[in-house]
C-alpha positions as CSV (number, residue, x, y, z in Angstrom):
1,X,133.9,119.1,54.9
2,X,130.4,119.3,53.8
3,X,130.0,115.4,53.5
4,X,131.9,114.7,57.4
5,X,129.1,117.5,58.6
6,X,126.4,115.8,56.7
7,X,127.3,112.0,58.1
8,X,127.7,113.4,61.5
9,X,124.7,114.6,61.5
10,X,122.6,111.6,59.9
11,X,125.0,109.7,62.8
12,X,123.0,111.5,65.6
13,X,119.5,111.8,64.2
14,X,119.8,108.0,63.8
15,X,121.3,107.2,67.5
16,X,118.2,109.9,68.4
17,X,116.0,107.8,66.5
18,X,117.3,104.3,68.3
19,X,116.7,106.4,71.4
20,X,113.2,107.9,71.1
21,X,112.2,104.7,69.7
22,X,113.2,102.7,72.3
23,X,111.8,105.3,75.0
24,X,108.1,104.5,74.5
25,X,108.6,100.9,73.6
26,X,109.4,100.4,77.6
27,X,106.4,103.1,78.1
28,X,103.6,101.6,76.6
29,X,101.9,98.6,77.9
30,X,99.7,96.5,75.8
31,X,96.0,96.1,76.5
32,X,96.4,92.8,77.1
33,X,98.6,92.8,80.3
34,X,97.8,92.9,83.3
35,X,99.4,95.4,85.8
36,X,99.8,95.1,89.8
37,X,101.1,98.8,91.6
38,X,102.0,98.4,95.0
39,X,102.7,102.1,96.4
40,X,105.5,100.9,99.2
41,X,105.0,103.2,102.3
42,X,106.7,105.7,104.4
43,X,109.7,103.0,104.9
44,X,109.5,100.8,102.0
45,X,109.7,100.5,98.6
46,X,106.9,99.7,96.1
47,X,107.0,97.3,93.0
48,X,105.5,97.2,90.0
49,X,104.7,94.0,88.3
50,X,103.6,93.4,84.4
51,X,102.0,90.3,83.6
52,X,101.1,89.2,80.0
53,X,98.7,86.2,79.2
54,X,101.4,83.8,78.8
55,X,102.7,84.4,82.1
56,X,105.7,86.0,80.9
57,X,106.0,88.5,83.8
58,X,108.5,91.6,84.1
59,X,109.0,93.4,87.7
60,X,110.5,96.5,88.9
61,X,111.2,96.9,93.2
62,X,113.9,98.3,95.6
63,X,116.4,95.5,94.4
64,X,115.7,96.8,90.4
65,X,114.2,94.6,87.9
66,X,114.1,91.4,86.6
67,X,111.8,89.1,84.4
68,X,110.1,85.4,85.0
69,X,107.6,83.3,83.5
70,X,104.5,82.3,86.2
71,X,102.6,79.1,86.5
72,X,99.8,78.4,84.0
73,X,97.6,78.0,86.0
74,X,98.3,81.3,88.5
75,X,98.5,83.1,85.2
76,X,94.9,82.0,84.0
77,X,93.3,82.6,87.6
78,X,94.6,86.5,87.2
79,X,93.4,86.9,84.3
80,X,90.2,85.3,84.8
81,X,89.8,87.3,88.4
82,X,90.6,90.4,86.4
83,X,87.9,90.1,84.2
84,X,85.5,88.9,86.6
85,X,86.1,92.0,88.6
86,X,85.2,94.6,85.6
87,X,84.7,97.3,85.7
88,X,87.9,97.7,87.8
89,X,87.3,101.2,89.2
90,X,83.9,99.7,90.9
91,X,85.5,97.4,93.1
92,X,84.8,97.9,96.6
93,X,87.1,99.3,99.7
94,X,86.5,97.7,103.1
95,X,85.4,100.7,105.4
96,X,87.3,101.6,107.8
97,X,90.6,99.6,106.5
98,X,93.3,100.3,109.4
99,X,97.0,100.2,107.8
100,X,99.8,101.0,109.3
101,X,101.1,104.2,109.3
102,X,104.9,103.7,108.5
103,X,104.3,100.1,106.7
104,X,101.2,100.7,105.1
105,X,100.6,100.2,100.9
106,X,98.3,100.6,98.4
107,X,97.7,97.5,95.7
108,X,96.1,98.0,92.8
109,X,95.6,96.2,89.6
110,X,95.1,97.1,86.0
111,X,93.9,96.1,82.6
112,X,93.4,97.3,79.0
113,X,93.1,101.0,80.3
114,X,91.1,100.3,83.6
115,X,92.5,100.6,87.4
116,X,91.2,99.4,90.4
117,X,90.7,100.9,94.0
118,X,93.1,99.3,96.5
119,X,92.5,95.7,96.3
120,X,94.7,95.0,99.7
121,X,91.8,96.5,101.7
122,X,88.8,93.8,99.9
123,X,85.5,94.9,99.9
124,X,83.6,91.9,98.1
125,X,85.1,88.2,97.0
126,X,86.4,89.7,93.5
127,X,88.5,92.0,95.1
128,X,89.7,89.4,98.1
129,X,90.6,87.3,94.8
130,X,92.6,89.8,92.9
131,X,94.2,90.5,96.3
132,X,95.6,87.0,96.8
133,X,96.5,86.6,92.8
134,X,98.7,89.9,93.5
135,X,100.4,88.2,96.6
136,X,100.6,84.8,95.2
137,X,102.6,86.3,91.6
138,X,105.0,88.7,93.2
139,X,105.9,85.3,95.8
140,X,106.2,83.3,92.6
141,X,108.4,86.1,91.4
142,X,110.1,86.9,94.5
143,X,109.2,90.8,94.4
144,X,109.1,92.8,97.8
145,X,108.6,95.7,99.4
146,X,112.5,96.7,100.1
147,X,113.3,99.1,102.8
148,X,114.0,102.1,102.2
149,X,117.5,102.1,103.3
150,X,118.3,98.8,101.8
151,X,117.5,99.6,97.9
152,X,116.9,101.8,95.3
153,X,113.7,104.3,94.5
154,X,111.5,102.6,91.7
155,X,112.1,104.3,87.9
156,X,108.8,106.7,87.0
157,X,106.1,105.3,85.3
158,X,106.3,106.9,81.7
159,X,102.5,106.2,81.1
């Protein structure tokens, strides 16, 4: 009896081990990749796109989530706009950037621990840049803002 209790215990702390280990794993994002956060809006869904230096990409949106591996050279230009742009948190806003009020998002893009202001509302060429690198990979990837009533809220982010 002793033993069974013993093995059925070492049985759980280990599938609580594969669990907690496997928790931050898909938490933590390396310094090295490059992060795009749309917000979605009163009627759509956001997305959330992780791009590593290879161009090995993984997505989360309203249709769930998925993986691909970007162009060369798109992948280069990011990552080349991204450090341009440093320090992220400096880029500029456009005053007085109308959105609408229902359809409305937020972009922003991050690296090694920085985050930048909303990059769909430019206020200088690196920002315009990072802008159309965020549009251009979540084309190549086929990520979109989902309505609302057509797909599913995204996961938190655990970080």
């Amino acid at each position: 009896m002793k033993q069974l209790v013993s093995q059925s215990l070492l049985g759980m702390a280990g599938a609580t081990f594969l669990v907690c280990l496997s928790q931050p794993l898909m938490a933590l994002v390396p310094n090295n990749v490059g992060v795009i956060l749309n917000s979605g809006s009163t009627n759509t869904i956001g997305y959330r796109i992780y791009v590593s230096p290879t161009g090995e990409a993984n997505y989360v949106d309203g249709n769930g989530s998925g993986k691909g591996k970007l162009p060369e050279k798109l992948t280069n230009r990011f990552f080349r706009d991204l450090k341009a742009a440093e320090p992220l948190s400096d880029l500029p806003v456009k005053p007085k950037c109308l959105k609408s009020t229902s359809f409305g998002t937020t972009t922003t893009v991050s690296l090694g621990g920085q985050q930048s202001t909303d990059i769909s509302c430019p206020g200088n060429a690196k920002a315009r840049r990072l802008d159309n690198d965020a549009i251009a990979i979540a084309k190549a990837l086929k990520v979109t803002n989902v309505p609302n009533s057509k797909g599913k809220p995204l996961p938190p982010q655990n970080f």
